[in-house]
C-alpha positions, 0 to 999 in steps of 0.5 A: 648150548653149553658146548658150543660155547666150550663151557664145561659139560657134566655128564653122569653115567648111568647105571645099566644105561644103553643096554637093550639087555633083557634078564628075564626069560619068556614068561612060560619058562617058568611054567616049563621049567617047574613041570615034571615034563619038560615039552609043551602039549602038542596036537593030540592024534585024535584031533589031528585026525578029525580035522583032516577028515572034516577038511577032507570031507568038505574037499578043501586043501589046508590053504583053503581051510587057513582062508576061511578061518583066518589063519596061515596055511602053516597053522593048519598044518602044524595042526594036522601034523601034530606040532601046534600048541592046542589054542581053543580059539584056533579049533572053535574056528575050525569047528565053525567053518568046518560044520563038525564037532572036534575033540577037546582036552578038559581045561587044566582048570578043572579038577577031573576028578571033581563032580561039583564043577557042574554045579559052579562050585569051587573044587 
């Protein structure tokens, strides 16, 4: 309204206002970087290859298995291939639709050097 009438408009700039910057980094990096190794853990080879077999035993191609656990086709892959980030959820569907007990890394939780975790205590 102001404007329109010609009447001075006071404006005040913001400090980082309109900028779409993001200064922190994705929010595993940090986990990554203090790490001694430097590369996420990947689909270990015995799981990879009880998968495929499981799949091959039922005779489903890897789009069939993606339909029935509700992934893509490219999950599935990446699983047999060896390039997935192991996801629990993700194998616990395989495991379920492919009727077949697929190995498993202990959790990072869990000391494996501790004996009293079986009995709920802290380690």
């Amino acid at each position: 309204m102001a404007r329109r009438d010609g009447a001075d408009v006071e404006t005040v700039k913001k400090f980082g206002g309109g900028g779409n910057k993001q200064t922190a980094g994705p929010s595993n990096a940090r986990k990554l970087e203090d790490s001694e190794e430097l590369k996420h853990d990947t689909v270990p080879r015995e799981l990879r290859l009880a998968i495929q077999r499981a799949r091959m035993d039922k005779k489903w191609s890897q789009a069939e298995l993606a339909r029935a656990i509700n992934e893509r086709q490219q999950v599935v892959n990446d699983y047999e291939s060896g390039k997935a980030i192991p996801n629990n959820q993700v194998i616990s569907k395989m495991e379920r639709v492919l009727g077949a007990r697929l190995p498993r890394r202990p959790s990072k939780k869990q000391n494996p050097l501790c004996t009293r975790h079986h009995n709920n205590l802290a380690c």
